[in-house]
N, C-alpha and C positions, 0 to 999 in steps of 0.2 A: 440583316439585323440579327445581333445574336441574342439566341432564348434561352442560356446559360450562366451562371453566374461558377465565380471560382473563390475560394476561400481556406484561408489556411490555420489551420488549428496545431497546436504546440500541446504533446502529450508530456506531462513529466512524473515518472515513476519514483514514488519513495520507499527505499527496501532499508529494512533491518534485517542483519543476518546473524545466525548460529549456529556454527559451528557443528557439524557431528557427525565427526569421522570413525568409521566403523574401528573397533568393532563394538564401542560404546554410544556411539549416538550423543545427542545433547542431552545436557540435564535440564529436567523440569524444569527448575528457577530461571535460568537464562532463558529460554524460552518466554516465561511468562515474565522476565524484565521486558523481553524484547516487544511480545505483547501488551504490555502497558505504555512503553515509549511510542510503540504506533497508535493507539489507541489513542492518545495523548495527542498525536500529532495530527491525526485525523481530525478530531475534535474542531484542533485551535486554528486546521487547516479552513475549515467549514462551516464554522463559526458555534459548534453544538457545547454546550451545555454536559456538563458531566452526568446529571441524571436522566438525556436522555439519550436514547437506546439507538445503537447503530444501525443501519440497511444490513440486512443478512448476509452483504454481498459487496461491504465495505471493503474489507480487508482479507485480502488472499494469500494462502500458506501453499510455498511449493516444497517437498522433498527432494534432496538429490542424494546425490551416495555422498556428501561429503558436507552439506550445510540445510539450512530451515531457513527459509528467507519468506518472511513477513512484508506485502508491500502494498500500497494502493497507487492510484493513479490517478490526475490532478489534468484536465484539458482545460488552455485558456487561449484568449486569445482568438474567437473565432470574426479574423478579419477578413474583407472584401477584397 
């Protein structure tokens, strides 16, 4: 008899990206457009409320040499 169960869960990542190719990098505004779009989406993903304050640990910013990608990540789906 087996004492394990199996289940499969669906990650899906939402990125906004900016652009910033050396040797000027992005500009502030794009940035915080991009940040307000995920903010935004976060939100309406989650079901929150504009005036309330997000998990510290919502929305993650990576550098690379060539773009700023804003993105969080959304698991559903955890079926048998």
């Amino acid at each position: 008899m087996a004492t394990h169960t199996v289940r499969t869960v669906t990650s899906t990542r939402y990125e906004w990206i900016v652009p910033a190719a050396e040797p000027w990098g992005a500009a502030g505004a794009e940035v915080a457009k991009a940040w307000t779009a995920a903010d935004m989406a976060y939100r309406e993903r989650h079901g929150l409320a504009g005036d309330q304050p997000l998990a510290d640990d919502a929305l993650r910013f990576k550098v690379t040499d060539a773009e700023i990608v804003i993105s969080f990540t959304v698991e559903t789906g955890a079926k048998p």
